[in-house]
C-alpha positions in Angstrom: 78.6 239.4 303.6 77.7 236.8 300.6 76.0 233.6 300.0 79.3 231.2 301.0 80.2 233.2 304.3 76.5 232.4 305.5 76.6 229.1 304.0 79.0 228.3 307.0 76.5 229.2 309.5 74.0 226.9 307.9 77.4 224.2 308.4 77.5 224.7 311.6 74.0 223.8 312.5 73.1 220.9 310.3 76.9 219.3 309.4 79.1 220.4 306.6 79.2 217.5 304.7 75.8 218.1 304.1 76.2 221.4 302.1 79.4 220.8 300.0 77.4 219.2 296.4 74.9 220.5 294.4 72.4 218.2 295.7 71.0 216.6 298.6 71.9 212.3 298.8 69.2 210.1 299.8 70.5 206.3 299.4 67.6 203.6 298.6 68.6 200.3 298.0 71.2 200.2 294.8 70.2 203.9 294.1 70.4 207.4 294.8 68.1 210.2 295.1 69.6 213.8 294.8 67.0 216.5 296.1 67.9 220.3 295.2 66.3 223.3 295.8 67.1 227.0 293.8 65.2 230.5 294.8 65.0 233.0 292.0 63.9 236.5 292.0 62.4 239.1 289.8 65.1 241.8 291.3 68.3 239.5 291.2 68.2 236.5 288.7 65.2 237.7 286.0 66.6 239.9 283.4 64.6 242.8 281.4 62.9 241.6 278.4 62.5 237.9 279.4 59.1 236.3 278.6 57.3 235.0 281.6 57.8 231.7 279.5 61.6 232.0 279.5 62.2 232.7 283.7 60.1 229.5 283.9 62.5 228.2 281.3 65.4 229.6 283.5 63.5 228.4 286.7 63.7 225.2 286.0 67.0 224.7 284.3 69.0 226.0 287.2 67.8 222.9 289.6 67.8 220.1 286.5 71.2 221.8 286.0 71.8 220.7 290.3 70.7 216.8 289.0 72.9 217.3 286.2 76.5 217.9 288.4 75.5 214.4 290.6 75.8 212.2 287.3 71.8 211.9 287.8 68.4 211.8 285.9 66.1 214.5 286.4 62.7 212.4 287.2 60.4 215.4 289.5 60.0 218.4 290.0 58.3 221.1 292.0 57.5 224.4 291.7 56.7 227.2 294.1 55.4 230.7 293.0 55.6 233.9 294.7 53.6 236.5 292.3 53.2 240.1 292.6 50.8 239.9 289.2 48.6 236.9 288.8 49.1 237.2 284.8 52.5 236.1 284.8 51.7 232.4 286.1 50.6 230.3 282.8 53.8 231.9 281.2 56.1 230.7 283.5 54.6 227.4 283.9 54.4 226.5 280.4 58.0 227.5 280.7 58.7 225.3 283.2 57.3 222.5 281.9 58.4 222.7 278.5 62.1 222.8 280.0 61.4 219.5 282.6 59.5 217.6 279.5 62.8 218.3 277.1 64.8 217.2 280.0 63.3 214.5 281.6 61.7 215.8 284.5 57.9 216.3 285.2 56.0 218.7 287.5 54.3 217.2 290.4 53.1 219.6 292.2 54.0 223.3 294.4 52.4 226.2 295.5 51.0 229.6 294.7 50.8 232.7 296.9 51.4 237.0 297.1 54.8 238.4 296.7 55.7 241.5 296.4 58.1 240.7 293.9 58.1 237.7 291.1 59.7 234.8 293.2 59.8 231.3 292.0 61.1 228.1 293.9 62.1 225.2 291.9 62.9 221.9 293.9 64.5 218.9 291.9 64.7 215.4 292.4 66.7 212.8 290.5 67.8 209.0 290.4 71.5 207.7 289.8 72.7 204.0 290.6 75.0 204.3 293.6 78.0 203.7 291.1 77.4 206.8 289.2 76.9 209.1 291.8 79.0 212.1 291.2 80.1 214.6 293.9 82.1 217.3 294.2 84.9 215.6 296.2 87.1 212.9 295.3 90.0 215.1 292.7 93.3 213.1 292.9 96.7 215.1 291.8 96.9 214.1 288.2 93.7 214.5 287.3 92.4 216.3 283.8 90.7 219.6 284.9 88.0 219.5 282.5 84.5 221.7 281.6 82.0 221.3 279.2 80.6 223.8 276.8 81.7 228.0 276.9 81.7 230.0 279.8 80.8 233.9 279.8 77.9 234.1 277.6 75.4 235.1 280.3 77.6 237.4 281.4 78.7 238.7 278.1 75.2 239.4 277.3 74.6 241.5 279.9 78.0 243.6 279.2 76.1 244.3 275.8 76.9 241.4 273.3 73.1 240.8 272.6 74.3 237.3 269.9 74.5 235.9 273.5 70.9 236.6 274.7 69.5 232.8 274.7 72.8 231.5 276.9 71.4 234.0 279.7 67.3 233.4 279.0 67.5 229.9 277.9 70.2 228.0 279.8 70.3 224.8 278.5 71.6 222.3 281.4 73.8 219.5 280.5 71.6 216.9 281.7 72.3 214.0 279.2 76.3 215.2 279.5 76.4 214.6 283.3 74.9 211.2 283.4 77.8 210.4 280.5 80.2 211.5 283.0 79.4 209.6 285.8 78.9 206.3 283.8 82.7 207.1 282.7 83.7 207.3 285.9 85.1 210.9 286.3 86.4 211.6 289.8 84.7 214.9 291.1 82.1 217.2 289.2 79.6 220.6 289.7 78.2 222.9 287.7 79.5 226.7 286.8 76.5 228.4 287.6 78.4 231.7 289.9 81.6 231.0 287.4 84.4 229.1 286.8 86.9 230.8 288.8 84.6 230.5 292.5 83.4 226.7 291.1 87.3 226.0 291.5 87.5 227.4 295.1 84.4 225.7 296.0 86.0 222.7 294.6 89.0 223.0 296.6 87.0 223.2 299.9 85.3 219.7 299.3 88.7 217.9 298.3 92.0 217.7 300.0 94.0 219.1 296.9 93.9 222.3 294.0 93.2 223.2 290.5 95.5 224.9 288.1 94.2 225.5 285.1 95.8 227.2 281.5 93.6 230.2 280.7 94.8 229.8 277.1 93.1 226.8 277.2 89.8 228.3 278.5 87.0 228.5 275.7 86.1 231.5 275.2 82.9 233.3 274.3 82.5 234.3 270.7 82.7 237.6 269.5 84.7 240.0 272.2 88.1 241.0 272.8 90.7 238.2 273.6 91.0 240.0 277.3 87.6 240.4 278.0 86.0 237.2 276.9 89.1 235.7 279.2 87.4 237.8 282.2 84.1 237.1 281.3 84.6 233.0 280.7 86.7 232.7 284.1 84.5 235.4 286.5 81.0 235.2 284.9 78.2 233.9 286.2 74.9 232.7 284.6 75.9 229.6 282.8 74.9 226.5 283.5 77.8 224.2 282.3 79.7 221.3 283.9 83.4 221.6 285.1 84.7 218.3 286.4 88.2 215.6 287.0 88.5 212.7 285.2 91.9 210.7 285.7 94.1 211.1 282.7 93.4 207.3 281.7 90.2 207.7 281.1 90.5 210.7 278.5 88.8 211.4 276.2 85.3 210.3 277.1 83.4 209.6 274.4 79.8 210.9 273.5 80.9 214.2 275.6 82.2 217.6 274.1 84.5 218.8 276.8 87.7 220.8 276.9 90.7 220.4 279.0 91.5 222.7 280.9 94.3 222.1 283.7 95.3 219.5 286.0 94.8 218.6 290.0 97.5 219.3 292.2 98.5 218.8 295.4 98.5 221.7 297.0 95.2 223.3 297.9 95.1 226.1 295.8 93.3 227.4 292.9 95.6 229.2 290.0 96.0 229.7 286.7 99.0 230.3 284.8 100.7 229.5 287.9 99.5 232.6 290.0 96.4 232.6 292.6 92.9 232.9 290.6 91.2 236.1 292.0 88.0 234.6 294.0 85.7 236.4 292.2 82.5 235.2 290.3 78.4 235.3 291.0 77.7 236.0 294.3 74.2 237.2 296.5 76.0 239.9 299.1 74.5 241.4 301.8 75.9 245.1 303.1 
């Protein structure tokens, strides 16, 4: 059992429109405001030899990351602690908060309690005129497959390539890139948090269409061999960069570092190189 598979139980209760994006919608007047929530823990998301400061760092990243993917500014945030050692808690708030002040975002409030393990809940909100709004549906065939940034450096860390330590303990989200985005009008967007290859599958369940991408074309993580950077930029999880369509008119988009990467198609499938992309990526499973 993993994390999707449940997901569709949650679907069935409360509407599945409501869990394909990155964020919750909340229309007000001419604007939006996308709510998202993340759950971290000490066993499964923290790695050995992070400073408290940095899994604040991380903490809060991962949700402004969320705002990022809708085209939207990061504007609160909340934070929730769960501490099996009281010391750790000015660490990871300062971490927090540095992260929300470089990005926009300020801390408004939360809650402390006992855990028996370190476990932090970060809960996002951010504002994007109506116009902007970017969700993970609405790829046309034709459309530039596109992604920000280098996949498979948090992952590549943790396969022992220690020059790509701060991608996995300092994720940097791509806050001012997304709003960029959704001012240029791309046509469908999220971020690559579990990897590129399941972001394309999760993709192809909010549209009507599929994704084929060139994994030549694929940036790849410096420093490791051709083959296994391919592996780690198209299965690894851990970094927080955008993939997203933009119809081929409106390429390039100025102001935004980006590579292409493929094209929509019709058929609703995800491949590259012309064969089926193994789903495979970051995923919570449950025996």
């Amino acid at each position: 059992m993993d994390d999707r598979t449940l997901l569709k139980t949650v679907m069935d209760i409360v509407g599945r429109d409501r869990c394909l994006d990155d964020c919750a919608i909340i229309p007000f007047d001419d604007q939006v405001m996308v709510a998202t929530t993340d759950m971290l823990h000490a066993t499964t998301d923290f790695v050995g030899g992070m400073t408290d400061w940095q899994i604040g760092w991380m903490s809060a990243a991962v949700t402004l990351s969320d705002i990022a993917s809708m085209g939207a500014a990061p504007r609160y945030m909340l934070m929730a602690v769960g501490l099996d050692r009281w010391e750790q808690l000015a660490g990871v708030m300062q971490g927090a908060h540095d992260c929300c002040t470089k990005f926009g975002a300020t801390i408004i409030g939360g809650d402390i309690d006992r855990h028996a393990e370190l476990t932090i809940v970060s809960t996002g909100l951010g504002i994007v005129e109506k116009t902007y709004l970017v969700r993970r549906s609405g790829a046309h065939p034709g459309d530039l497959v596109c992604i920000t940034g280098t996949c498979g450096q948090a992952q590549a860390f943790l396969e022992g390539y220690p020059r790509h330590k701060l991608a996995l303990f300092e994720p940097q989200p791509r806050v001012t890139e997304g709003q960029a985005l959704g001012r240029a009008g791309v046509s469908c967007m999220m971020d690559v948090s579990d990897g590129i290859a399941l972001s394309l599958y999760d993709l192809c369940d909010a549209n009507d269409c599929g994704f084929s991408i060139e994994s030549t074309k694929v940036p790849l993580p410096a420093g490791i061999p051709p083959a296994q950077a391919r592996e780690l930029a198209l299965h690894g999880g851990g970094d927080y960069e955008l993939i997203f369509t933009c119809p081929e008119e409106k390429h390039p988009i100025e102001g935004v570092p980006y590579t292409v990467i493929g094209k929509v198609i019709a058929d609703r499938r995800a491949l590259v190189d012309g064969q089926v992309l193994e789903k495979r990526g970051y995923q919570h499973t449950w025996s």
